[in-house]
Every structure is written in structure tokens, then in C-alpha cells.
VONU-144197 format. One line per field, with one value per residue (C-alpha): residue in three letters; z, y, x. Coordinates in nm, 3 decimals. Layout:
// residues N
type <- ala_... $
Z <- Z_... $
Y <- Y_... $
X <- X_... $
//
This chain:
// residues 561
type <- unk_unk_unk_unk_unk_unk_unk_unk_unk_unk_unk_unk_unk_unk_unk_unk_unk_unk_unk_unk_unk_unk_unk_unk_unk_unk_unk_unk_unk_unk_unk_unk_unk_unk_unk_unk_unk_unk_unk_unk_unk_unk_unk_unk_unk_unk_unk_unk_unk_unk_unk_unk_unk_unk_unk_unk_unk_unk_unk_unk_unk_unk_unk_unk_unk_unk_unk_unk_unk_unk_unk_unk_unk_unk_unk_unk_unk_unk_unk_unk_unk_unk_unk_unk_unk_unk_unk_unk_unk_unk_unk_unk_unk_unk_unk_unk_unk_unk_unk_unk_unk_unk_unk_unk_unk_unk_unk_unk_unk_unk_unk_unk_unk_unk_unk_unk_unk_unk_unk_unk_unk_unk_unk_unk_unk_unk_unk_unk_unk_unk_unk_unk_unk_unk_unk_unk_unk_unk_unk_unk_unk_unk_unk_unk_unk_unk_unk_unk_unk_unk_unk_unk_unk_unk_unk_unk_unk_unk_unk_unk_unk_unk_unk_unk_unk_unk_unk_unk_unk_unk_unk_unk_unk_unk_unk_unk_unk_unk_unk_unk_unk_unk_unk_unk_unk_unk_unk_unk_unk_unk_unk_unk_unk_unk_unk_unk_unk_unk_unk_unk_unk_unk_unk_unk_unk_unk_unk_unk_unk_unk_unk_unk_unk_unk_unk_unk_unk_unk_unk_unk_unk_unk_unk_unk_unk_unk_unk_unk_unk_unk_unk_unk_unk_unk_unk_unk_unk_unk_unk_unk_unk_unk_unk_unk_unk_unk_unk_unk_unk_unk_unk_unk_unk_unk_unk_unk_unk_unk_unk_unk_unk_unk_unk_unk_unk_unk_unk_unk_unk_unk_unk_unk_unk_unk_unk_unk_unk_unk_unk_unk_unk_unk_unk_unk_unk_unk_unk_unk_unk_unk_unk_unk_unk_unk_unk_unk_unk_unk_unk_unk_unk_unk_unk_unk_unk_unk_unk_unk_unk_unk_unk_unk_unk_unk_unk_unk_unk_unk_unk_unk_unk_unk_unk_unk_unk_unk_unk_unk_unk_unk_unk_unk_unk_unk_unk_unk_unk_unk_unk_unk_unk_unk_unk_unk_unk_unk_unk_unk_unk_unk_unk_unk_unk_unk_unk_unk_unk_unk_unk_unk_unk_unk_unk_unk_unk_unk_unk_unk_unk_unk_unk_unk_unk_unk_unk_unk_unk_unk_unk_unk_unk_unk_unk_unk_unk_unk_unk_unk_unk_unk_unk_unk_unk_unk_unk_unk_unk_unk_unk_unk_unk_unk_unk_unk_unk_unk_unk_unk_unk_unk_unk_unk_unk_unk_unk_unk_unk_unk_unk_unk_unk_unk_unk_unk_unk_unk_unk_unk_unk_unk_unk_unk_unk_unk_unk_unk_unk_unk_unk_unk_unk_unk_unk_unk_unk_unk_unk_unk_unk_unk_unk_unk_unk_unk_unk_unk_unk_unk_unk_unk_unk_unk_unk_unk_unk_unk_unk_unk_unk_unk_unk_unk_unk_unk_unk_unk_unk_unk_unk_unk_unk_unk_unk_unk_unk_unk_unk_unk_unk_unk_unk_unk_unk_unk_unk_unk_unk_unk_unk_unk_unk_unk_unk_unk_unk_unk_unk_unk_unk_unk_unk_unk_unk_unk_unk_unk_unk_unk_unk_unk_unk_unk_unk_unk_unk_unk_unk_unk_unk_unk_unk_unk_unk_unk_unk_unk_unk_unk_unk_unk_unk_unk_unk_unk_unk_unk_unk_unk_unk_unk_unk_unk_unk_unk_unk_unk_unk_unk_unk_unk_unk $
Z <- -0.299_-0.094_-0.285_-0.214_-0.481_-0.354_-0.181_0.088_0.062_0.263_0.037_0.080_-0.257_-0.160_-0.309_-0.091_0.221_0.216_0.409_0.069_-0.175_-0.445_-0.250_-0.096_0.283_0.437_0.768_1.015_1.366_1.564_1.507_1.627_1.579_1.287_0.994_0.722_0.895_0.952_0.600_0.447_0.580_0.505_0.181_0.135_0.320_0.074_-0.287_-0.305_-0.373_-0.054_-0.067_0.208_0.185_0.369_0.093_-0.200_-0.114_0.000_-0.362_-0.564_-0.336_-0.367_0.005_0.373_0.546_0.783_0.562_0.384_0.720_0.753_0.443_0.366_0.722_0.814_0.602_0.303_0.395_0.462_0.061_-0.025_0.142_0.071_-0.308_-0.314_-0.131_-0.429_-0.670_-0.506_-0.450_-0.783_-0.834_-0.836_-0.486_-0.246_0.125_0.234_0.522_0.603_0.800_1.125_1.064_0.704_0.829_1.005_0.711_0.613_0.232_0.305_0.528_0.258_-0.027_0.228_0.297_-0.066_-0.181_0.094_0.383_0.661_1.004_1.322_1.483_1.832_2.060_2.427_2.446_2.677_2.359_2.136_2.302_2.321_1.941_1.828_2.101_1.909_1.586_1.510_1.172_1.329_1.294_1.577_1.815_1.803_2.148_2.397_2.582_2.336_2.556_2.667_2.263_2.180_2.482_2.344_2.008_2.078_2.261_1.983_1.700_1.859_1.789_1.434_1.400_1.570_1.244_1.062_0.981_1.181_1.487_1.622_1.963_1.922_2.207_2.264_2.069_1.745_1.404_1.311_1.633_1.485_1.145_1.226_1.494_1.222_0.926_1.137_1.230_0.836_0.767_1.003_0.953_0.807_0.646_0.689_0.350_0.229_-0.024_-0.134_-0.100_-0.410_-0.296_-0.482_-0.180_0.078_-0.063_0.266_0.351_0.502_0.631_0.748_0.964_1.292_1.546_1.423_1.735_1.870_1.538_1.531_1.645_1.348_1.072_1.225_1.275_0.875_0.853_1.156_1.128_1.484_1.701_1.960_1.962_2.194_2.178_2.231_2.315_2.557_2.874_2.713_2.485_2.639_2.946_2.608_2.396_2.538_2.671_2.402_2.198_2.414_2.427_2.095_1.966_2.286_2.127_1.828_2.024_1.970_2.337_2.366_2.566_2.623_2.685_2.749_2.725_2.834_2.597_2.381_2.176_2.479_2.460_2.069_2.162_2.177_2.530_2.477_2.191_2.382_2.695_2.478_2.256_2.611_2.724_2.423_2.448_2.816_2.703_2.536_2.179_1.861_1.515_1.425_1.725_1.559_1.710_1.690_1.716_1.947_1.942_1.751_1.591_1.834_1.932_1.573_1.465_1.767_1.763_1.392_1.524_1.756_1.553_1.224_1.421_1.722_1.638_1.269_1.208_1.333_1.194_1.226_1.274_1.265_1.465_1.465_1.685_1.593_1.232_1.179_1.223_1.033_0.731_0.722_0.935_0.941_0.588_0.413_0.662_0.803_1.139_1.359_1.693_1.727_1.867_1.986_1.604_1.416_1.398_1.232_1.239_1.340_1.203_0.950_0.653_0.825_0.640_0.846_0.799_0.843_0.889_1.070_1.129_1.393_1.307_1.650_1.814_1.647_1.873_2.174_2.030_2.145_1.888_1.797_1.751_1.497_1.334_1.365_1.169_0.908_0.754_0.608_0.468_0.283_0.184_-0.056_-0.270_-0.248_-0.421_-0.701_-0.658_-0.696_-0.733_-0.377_-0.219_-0.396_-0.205_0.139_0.077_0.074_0.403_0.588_0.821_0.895_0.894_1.178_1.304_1.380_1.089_1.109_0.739_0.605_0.785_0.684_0.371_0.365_0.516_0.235_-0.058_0.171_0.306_-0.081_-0.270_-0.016_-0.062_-0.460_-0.418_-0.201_-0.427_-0.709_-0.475_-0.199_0.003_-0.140_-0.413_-0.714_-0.721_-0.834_-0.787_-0.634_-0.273_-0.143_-0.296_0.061_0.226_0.082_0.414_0.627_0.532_0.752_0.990_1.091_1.162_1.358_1.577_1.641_1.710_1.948_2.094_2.003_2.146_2.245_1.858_1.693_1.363_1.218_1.292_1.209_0.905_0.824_0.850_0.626_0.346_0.361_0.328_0.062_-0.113_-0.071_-0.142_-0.495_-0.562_-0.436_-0.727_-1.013_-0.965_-0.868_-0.912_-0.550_-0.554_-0.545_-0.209_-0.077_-0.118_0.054_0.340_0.407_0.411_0.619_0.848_0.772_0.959_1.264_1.191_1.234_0.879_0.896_1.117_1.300_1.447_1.675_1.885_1.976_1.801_1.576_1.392_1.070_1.110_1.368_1.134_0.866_1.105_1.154_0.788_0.745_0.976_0.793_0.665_0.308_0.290_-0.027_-0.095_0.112_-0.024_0.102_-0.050_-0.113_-0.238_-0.457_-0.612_-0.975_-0.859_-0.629_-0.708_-0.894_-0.686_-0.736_-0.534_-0.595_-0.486_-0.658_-0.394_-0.283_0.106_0.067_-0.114_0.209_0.447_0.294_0.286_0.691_0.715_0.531_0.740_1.058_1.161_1.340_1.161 $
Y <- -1.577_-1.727_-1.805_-2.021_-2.061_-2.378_-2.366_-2.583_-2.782_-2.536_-2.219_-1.936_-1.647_-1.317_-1.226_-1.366_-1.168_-0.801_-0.681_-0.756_-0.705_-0.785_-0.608_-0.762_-0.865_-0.694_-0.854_-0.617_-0.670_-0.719_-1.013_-1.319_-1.231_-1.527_-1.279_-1.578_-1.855_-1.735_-1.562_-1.846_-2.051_-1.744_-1.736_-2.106_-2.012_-1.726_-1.871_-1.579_-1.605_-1.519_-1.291_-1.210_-0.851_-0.896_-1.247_-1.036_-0.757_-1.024_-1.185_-0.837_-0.736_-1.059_-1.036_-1.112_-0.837_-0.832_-0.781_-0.486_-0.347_-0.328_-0.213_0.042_0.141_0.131_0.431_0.316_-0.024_0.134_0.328_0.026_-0.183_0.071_0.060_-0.324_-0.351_-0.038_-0.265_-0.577_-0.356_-0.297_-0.654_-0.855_-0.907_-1.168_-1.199_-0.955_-1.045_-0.722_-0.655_-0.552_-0.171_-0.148_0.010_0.299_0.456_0.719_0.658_0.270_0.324_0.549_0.280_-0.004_0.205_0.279_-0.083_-0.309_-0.420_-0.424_-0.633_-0.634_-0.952_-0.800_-1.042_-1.024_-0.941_-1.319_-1.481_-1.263_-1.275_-1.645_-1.752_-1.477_-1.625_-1.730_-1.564_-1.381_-1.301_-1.013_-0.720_-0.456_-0.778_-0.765_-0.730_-0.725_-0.906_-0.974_-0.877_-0.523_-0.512_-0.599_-0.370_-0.071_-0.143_-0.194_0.095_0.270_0.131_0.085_0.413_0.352_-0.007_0.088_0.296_-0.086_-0.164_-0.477_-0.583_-0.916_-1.001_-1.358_-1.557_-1.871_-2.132_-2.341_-2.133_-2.308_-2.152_-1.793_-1.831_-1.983_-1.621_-1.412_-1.571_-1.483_-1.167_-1.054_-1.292_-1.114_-0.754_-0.468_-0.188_0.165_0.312_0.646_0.909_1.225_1.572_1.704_2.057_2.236_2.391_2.126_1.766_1.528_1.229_1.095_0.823_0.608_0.250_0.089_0.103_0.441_0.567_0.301_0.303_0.709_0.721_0.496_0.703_1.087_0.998_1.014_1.322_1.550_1.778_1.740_1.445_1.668_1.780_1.918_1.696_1.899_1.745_1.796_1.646_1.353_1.277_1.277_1.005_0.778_0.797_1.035_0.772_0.550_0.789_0.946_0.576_0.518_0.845_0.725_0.417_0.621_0.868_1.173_1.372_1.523_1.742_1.780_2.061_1.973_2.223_2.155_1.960_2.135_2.413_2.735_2.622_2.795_3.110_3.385_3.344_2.956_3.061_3.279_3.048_2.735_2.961_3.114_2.713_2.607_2.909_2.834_2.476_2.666_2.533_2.583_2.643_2.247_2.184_2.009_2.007_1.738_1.781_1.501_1.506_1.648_1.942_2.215_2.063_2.011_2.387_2.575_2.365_2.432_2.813_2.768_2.597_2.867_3.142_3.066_3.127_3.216_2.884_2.537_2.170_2.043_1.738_1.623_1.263_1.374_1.104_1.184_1.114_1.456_1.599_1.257_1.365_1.723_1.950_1.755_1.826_2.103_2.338_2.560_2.655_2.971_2.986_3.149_3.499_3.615_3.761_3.450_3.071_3.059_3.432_3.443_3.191_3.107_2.819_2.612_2.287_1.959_1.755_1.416_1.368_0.997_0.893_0.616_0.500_0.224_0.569_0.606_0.297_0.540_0.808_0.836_0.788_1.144_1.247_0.962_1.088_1.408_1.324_1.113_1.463_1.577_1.253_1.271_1.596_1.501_1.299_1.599_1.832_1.638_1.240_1.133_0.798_0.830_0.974_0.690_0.433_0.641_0.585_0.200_0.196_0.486_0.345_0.075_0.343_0.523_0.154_0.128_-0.112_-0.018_-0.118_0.055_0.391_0.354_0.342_0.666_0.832_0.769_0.846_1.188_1.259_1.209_1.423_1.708_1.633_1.707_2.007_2.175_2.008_2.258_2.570_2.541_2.916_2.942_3.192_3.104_3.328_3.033_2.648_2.601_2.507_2.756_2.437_2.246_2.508_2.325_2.383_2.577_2.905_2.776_2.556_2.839_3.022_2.762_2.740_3.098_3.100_2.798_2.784_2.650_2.287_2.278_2.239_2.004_2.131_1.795_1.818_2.230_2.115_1.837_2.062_2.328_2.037_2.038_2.373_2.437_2.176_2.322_2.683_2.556_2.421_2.735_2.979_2.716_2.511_2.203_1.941_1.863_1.512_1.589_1.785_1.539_1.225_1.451_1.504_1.119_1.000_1.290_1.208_0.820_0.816_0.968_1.336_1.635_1.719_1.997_2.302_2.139_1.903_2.076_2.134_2.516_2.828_3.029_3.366_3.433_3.754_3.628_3.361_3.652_3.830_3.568_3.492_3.848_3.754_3.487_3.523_3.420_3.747_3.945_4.313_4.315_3.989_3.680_3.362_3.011_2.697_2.557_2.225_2.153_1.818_1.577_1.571_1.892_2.208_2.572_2.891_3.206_3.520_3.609_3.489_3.752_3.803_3.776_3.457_3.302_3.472_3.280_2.976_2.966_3.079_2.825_2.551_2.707_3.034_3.335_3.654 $
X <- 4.233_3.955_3.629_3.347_3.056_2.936_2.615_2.457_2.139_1.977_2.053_1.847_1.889_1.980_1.693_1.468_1.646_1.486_1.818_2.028_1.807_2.085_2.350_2.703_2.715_3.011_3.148_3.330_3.478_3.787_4.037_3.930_3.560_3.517_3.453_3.615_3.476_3.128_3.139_3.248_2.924_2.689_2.799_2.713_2.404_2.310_2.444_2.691_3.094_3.264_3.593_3.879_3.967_4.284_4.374_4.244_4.556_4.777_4.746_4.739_5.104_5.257_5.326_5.141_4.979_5.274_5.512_5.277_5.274_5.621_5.717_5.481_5.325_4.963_4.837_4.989_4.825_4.485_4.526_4.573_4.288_3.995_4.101_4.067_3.768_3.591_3.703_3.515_3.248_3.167_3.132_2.846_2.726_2.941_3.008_3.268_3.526_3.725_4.015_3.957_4.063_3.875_3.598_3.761_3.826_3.588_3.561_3.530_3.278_3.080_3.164_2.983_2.704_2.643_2.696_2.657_2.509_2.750_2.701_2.921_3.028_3.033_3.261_3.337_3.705_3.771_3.665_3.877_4.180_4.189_4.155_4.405_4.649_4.956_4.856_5.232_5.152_4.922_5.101_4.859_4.917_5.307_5.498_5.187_4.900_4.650_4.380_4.523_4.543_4.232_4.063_4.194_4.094_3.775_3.747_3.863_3.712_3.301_3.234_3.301_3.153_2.827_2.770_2.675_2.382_2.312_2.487_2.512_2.649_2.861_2.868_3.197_3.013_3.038_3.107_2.837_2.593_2.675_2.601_2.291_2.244_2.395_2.162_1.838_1.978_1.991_1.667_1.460_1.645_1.417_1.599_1.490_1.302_1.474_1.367_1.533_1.421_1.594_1.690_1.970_2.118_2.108_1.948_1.895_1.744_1.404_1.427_1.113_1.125_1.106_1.355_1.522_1.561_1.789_1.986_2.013_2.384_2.485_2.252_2.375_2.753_2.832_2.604_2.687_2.957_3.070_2.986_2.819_2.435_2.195_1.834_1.589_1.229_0.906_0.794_0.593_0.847_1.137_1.048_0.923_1.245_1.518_1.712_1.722_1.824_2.101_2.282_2.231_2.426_2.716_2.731_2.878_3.051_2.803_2.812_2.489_2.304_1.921_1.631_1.343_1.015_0.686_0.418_0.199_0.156_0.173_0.596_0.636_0.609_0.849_0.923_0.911_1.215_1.369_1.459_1.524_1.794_1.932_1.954_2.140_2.426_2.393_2.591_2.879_2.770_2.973_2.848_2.879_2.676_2.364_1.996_1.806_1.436_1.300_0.881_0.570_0.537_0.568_0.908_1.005_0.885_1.041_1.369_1.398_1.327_1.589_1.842_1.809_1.860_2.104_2.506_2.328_2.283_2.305_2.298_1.971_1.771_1.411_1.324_0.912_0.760_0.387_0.213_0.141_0.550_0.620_0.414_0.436_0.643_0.963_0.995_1.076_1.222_0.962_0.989_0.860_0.650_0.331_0.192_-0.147_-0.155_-0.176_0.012_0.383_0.395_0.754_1.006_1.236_1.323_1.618_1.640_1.706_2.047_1.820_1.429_1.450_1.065_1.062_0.749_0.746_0.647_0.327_0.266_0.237_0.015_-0.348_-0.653_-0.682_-0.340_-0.339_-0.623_-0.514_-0.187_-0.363_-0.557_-0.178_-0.137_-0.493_-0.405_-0.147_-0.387_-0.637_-0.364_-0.210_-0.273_-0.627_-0.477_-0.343_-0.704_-0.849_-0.556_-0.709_-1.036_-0.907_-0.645_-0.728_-0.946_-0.662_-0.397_-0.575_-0.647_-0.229_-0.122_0.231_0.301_-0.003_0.138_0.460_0.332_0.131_0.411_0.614_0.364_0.272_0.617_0.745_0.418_0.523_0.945_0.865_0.694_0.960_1.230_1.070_0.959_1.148_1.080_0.750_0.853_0.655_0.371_0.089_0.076_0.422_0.510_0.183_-0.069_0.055_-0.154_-0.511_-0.762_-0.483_-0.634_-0.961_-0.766_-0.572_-0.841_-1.037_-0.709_-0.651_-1.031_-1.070_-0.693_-0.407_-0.448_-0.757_-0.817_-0.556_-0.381_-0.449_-0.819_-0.850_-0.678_-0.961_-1.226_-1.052_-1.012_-1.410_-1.442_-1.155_-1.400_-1.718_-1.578_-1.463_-1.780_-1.924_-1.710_-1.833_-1.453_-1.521_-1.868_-2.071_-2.003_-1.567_-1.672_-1.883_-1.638_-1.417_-1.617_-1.752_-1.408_-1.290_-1.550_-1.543_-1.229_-1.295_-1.176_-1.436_-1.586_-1.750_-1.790_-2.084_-1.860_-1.672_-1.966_-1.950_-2.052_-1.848_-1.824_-1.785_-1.643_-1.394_-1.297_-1.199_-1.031_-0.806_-0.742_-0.633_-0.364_-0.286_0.127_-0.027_-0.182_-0.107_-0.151_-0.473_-0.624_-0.722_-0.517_-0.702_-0.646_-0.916_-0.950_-1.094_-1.165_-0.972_-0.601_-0.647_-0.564_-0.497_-0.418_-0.623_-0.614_-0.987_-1.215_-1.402_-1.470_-1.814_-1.843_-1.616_-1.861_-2.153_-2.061_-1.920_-2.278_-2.421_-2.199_-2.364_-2.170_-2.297_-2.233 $
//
């Protein structure tokens, strides 16, 4: 057994690394690539006990790991192995060095991913090949050239390491050169944040970070039913991110295809849904095909589209790229495309496998479509979480700014307000105060859409001006005190979004507006459906507002008849 509590003057706790966070460190890689050496110093380096996988079974079967190989055979081995390393896992935390094949195993893999941190000393096959020279006791290296060997098990094995969750490229230099590379590598590592959308059917995952796009090959791989998607995206996306995210899923051996539509909202349509399903049977897909939404909205709401409806049914996966799809549309499974009738009018709930919100791409986004997004996140406060409206009223401004860790932030607290509500109404069945409250201002903002154009109009921004009126309509009916609506409407407007009607700079109807709310698909026996607010944090849907009382008050905010 090979332990080592003894740390070096220049400990660092485990504690103090974000990437651990109390959890075990397990080293993966080829042969030769240093796992006990280097995990022997890291250890040292963290304060943690460091274990050998491969001298933990050798002491537990009173015999080498040759001889286990040829008695038993590599399966029985690999039984064996995965059970030994559980055990260790459900330990206290240590450094981990496993065997080079440990990892292939699906159920190890899911043990280290539930447990553990788990890094990849990558090594160039010259370097490899020369420090396992000589080493007889290694049973895959028996009666061959090392480096043939080691070629082909790299090549088959990559797929599967790429899946950890750092990766460190080792270069021929001192042990004591890579732990100091490895070290910084898990210092200065940032782990994605996840949180659960607790459906009974089909729970998943969203998961919010930096970087997810280059790491989306070793997230999907344990998810995706077949290691073969079709991306679809748009034509501003696409030149941004496509490519990173096609090598990222090759590095774990996920072939994919890609479609691309054209940007902005005239591509979800029918005929928009119509060539994009034709394109995907045009690539022979199966059923276990996935899609993976690559963009904004529009892509994310027509791909969903595509993906619930083609072959009945099709793994699916959101990767929104804008703050609005981040907060709002990538979660919770509606899709549809739109129709000179009304927005969403056609469509379909189609949960997503993974939502994975890259939030480096907000870096790309102009001014607007940042504000734009930021009206869904100040939303969710509006509904249930005065506390939260009250956090906006303090970072908003900052959030819209760019402060990465202030948005990922309010993606979170949004993203997991909205995950909750669908976790308890998921298809929008309960009649009152269920998954329908996540409508607050789209009653209006569809309207103003249908009314101005889709795009010329942002959702984000229809929907800002909607909050407003949702406010002052409450007030209106004896709901809600003036001073609720009118915090509402400074901070709206505070940060850049159009408040009220006046805003948008052009002349509208009332009796256009109403027209297109009796489109609306939250239409009921005839009447017109609301959401109200009592105050902020403290909303309601109603179906007793009468037409009239709307009609006055988008006259009041400046409408024509």
C-alpha cells in the first residue's frame, strides 16, 4: 500500500482549491505518464493521503497485477479494480493514481465524476514509450514495441479520457516541472456550477461556466445515447463557436453533423421547420441521434421544434449562447416557431438532455441583446423573489455592464426560480399560479412583437415593457400599491431597457394590441389571461380582467384607439 500523509512546507488545503472543494483528485493516463510520482508530490502539495489503485488491489489479492491478469483475465481484473477504487472513493478525500485502463469503465467513470475530480496527464507517446521501456511486469506491453503499444492505446482510450475534468499536457521534464504545471492547472481550474431541474419524467442538468463549449464533448459523452449528433445553429453563431465545438465533441468521439439557418427570428417559421427537419432526415439520422441547439433563442426554439417532432422524438440539447436563451428558453422544454397569427403558435414541450450555458459567449453579444436578456432574469424576482429584485436593483447595472461573475450569478438564481416552477408544473397544466406565472409581461410583449415585427422589437425588450404594464394594470384593478409599479419601472428603465410604451418611439393601437392578445395561445374560453402582481415577488394569473380596463390603461400610456 502506498500512502503519503506528510506534507511539504509549501502545503496548500484542499480547501483552499475551488476545483476540490473537499473532494479526491483522481489521476488518469497512459503508463508512463507519472500518475504515482506526480500524485505522490500533489498529495504533499495538497495535505491529502495519496493511494495507488493498482498497489491497493495488488495488496487486497495477495498477488502483482501480472499475475491477476493472468489468472483471472482483464475483465475479471477490471470487476475487480472499479470495486476497489468505490471503496476508496467513499473515503475521505486523497490523491488517486489509477491504472491506466480504470477509467474506461463506465461505472468508474460515473463513481469519479460523482466523487472526484479527475485530471489527464496527457503525454506525447516519445516520452511514454521511453520510461515504460523495460517495464516486464506490464502485462498490455508483453511481446511488442512499446510505442506501437502505447499508439494504439491511446488512440483507443482519448476518447474516453477527454471526458476528465481537467487536462494537462506533460511535457519530458523533471517530475517535479509537472507537478508544479499540474498544481496550477487545478489552482487556477474553475468548475462549471450545476442545478437540477427536478422533473419526474426526465430530470437533467444546467449547467452554467466559462469555457463550456470547449469542454462539451467531455459533459455530452456520459449523457448522449449515441455518440453522433447533428448541431444545429445560425449564421452568426456558427462562424463564433461551431468549430470549437465540433473538435471538442471529436475529441470524445461524438461524429457530428451541422445545419445552419439564417439569424434571426424570419428562420422559426413553418417553412424555416420544415427545411431544417427535411436537412436532418436528409443525414440518414437514427432515433439516438441527439440535436444540439447551438445559438439564441430562435435556434434553441425551432431546433427543440425540430428535434420533438422529427423520427417522433430525438435527444436534445440546449448550448444558448445569448443571456436571454441562457435564462429562459433553454429551460423547461418549450419549443414551436411562429405564424403570421401570433408567436409560439405551433410547437411542442421536448425537454433537453443538457442545458450547458457558456457564459464566455455573452462576451460577444452587443449592448442590447444583453439588455434584452437581463428583463427574464429580473422577471424572476418580480414573480416570487423580492429578495432577488431587490439583489437587481443592486448588480443589474453591472450585469448589463459584462461582469462575468455577476451574470453568472443571475443566471443561476433566474435559470433556478424558473427550473422550480417547471419542476412543479411542468406542461403548464395547473389551472392558477403554476408554470403560466413565467408569462408576467408576455401577454403585452407578445403583442408589441406581433405589432412591431418580430426582430425589429426584441422579446427581451417587448418583455420589459410588458413587466411595466403587468405593474401598472395591477395597480389599475386595486392589486398592487403605485410605488411597487413605479420601482419597477425606474429600474427597468435604469438599466437601459424601454419602460414604457413611450419608449419605443412610434405610435400604437390599442385595438391592434387586443387583437393580438386574442391570439395569444393563453387564451381561455374567450378570455383574456394576465399575470398580476400584489406587490413585487408576489404574482398571480387571472382570467377577470376585463377588456376594457386593458384598453384604458394602453390609452393612458399613450395609445391610439
Amino acid at each position: 500500500m502506498i500512502r503519503n500523509t506528510e506534507p511539504s512546507a509549501d502545503t496548500s488545503p484542499d480547501d483552499e482549491i475551488p476545483a476540490l472543494a473537499g473532494r479526491s483528485l483522481v489521476l488518469i493516463g497512459l503508463m508512463g505518464a507519472g500518475k504515482t510520482s506526480v500524485g505522490r508530490r500533489l498529495a504533499a502539495r495538497l495535505a491529502l493521503p495519496f493511494l495507488d489503485a493498482d498497489a491497493e488491489i495488488e495488496t487486497a489479492a495477495g498477488l502483482d497485477i501480472a499475475e491477476l491478469f493472468a489468472r483471472y483475465g482483464e475483465r475479471e481484473f477490471r470487476d475487480g479494480e472499479r470495486r476497489v477504487i468505490q471503496r476508496l472513493l467513499a473515503g475521505p478525500p486523497m490523491v488517486l493514481a489509477t491504472g491506466g485502463g480504470a477509467f474506461l469503465d463506465p461505472a468508474t467513470r460515473a463513481e469519479i465524476s460523482a466523487r472526484a475530480v479527475s485530471l489527464w496527464l496527457r503525454c506525447p507517446i516519445p516520452v511514454l514509450a521511453r520510461r515504460v521501456a523495460g517495464r516486464t511486469h506490464r502485462p498490455l506491453l508483453a511481446g511488442g514495441d512499446p510505442a506501437e503499444i502505447l499508439t494504439r492505446l491511446q488512440a483507443e482510450r482519448a476518447p474516453l479520457y477527454a471526458e476528465a475534468d481537467i487536462i494537462v499536457d506533460c511535457e519530458d521534464e523533471t517530475l517535479e516541472a509537472t507537478t508544479r504545471r499540474v498544481f496550477a492547472a487545478i489552482a487556477g481550474h474553475r468548475p462549471p456550477r450545476r442545478l437540477r431541474v427536478p422533473l419526474a419524467t426526465q430530470p437533467y442538468d444546467i449547467v452554467v461556466g466559462e469555457g463550456l463549449i470547449d469542454r462539451a464533448g467531455a459533459l455530452l459523452a456520459p449523457i448522449l445515447p449515441q455518440k453522433r449528433a447533428v448541431v444545429i445553429s445560425d449564421a452568426t453563431v456558427a462562424p463564433l463557436y461551431l468549430a470549437r465545438l465540433e473538435a471538442s465533441l471529436a475529441a470524445t468521439a461524438i461524429a457530428c453533423e451541422s445545419l445552419i439557418v439564417a439569424a434571426g427570428e424570419e428562420s422559426k417559421s413553418i417553412d424555416g421547420y420544415a427545411r431544417l427537419v427535411d436537412g436532418l432526415l436528409g443525414f440518414g439520422i437514427e432515433r439516438q441521434t441527439s440535436v444540439i441547439a447551438l445559438g439564441g433563442g430562435v435556434v434553441g426554439d425551432l431546433a427543440g421544434f425540430a428535434a420533438a417532432t422529427t423520427l417522433r422524438g430525438l435527444p436534445f440539447v440546449q448550448m444558448p449562447t445569448t443571456l436571454l436563451a441562457q435564462v429562459d428558453s433553454s429551460v423547461g422544454g418549450k419549443t414551436g416557431v411562429n405564424t403570421p397569427r401570433g408567436k409560439n403558435l405551433v410547437g411542442a414541450f421536448h425537454q433537453p438532455r443538457l442545458v450547458l450555458a457558456d457564459t464566455a459567449t455573452l462576451a460577444s453579444l452587443p449592448a442590447r441583446e444583453l439588455r434584452a436578456g437581463y428583463a427574464e432574469i429580473v422577471k424572476a424576482g418580480l414573480i416570487g423573489d423580492a429578495a432577488f429584485f431587490t439583489w437587481c436593483e443592486a448588480h443589474g447595472g453591472a450585469v448589463v455592464a459584462g461582469d462575468r461573475a455577476l451574470q453568472a450569478e443571475a443566471i443561476l438564481r433566474a435559470a433556478a426560480f424558473k427550473a422550480a416552477v417547471v419542476g412543479e408544473d411542468e406542461r403548464e397544466e395547473k389551472p392558477a399560479n403554476g408554470r403560466a406565472l413565467l408569462n408576467l409581461g408576455h401577454s403585452f410583449g407578445h403583442a408589441l412583437e406581433a405589432e412591431c415585427g418580430y426582430g425589429r422589437i426584441l422579446h427581451g425588450e417587448a418583455v420589459a415593457i410588458g413587466l411595466g404594464l403587468a405593474f401598472l394594470l395591477s395597480v389599475r384593478l386595486g392589486h398592487c400599491a403605485a410605488a411597487d409599479a413605479e420601482r419597477v419601472i425606474a429600474h427597468i428603465g435604469a438599466v437601459g431597457l424601454p419602460a414604457r410604451l413611450a419608449d419605443l418611439g412610434r405610435p400604437l393601437s390599442a385595438r391592434a394590441l387586443i387583437a393580438h392578445m386574442r391570439h395569444d395561445k393563453k387564451m381561455r374560453d374567450g378570455r383574456l389571461a394576465f399575470v398580476l402582481a400584489r406587490g413585487i415577488g408576489d404574482a398571480f394569473t387571472s382570467r377577470e380582467v376585463a377588456e376594457a380596463a386593458v384598453r384604458d390603461l394602453l390609452h393612458r400610456e399613450g395609445c391610439a384607439e
